[in-house]
C-alpha positions in Angstrom: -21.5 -7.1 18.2 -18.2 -7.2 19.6 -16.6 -9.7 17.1 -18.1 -7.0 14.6 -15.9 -4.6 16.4 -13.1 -6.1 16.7 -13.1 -6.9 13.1 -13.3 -3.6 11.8 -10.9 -2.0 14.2 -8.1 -4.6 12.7 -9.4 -3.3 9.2 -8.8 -0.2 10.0 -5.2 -0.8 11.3 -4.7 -2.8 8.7 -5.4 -0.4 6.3 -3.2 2.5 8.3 -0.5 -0.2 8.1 -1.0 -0.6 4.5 -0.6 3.2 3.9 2.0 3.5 6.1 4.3 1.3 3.9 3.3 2.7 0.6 4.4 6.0 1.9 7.4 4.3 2.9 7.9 3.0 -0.4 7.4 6.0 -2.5 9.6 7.8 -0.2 12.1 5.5 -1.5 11.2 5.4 -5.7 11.5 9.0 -5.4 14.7 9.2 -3.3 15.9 6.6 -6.1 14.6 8.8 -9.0 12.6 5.5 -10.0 9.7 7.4 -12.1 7.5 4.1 -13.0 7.3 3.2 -10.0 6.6 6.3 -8.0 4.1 6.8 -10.4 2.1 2.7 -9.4 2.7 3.5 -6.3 1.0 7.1 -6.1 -1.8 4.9 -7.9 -1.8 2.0 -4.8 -1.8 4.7 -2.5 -4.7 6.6 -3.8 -6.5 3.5 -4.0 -5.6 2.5 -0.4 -6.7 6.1 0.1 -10.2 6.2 -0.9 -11.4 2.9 -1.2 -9.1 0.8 1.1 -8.9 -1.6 -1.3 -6.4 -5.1 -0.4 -4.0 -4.3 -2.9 -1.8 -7.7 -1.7 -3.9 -9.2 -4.3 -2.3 -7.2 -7.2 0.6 -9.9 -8.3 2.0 -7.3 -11.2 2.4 -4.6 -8.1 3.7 -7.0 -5.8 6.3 -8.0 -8.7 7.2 -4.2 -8.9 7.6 -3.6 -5.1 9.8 -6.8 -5.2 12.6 -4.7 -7.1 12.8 -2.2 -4.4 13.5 -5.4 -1.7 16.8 -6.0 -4.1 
């Protein structure tokens, strides 16, 4: 019962952390007028949102995101 737990409480961070850096990153499209891509990531973040989906499995978005490291 405690490994159950502890499992969903680093979940639930995970998750937080998750949103946390999509914030972060459509703070930034939108500081850099980049309209496609504040508009995947308001689409992430609504799915992080309500569903808490792993969206490090999305390769096209992680592509995307990639232009915002450069």
């Amino acid at each position: 019962m405690v490994a159950i737990q502890h499992d969903f409480i680093r979940t639930d961070n995970n998750l937080d952390r998750q949103i946390k850096i999509k914030r972060t990153q459509l703070r930034i499209a939108q500081e850099g007028n980049m309209p496609f891509v504040i508009e995947a990531i308001q689409h992430q973040l609504t799915k992080l949102e309500m569903g808490g989906e792993d969206l490090q499995q999305d390769s096209n978005f992680n592509a995307l995101m990639s232009l915002l490291d450069n």
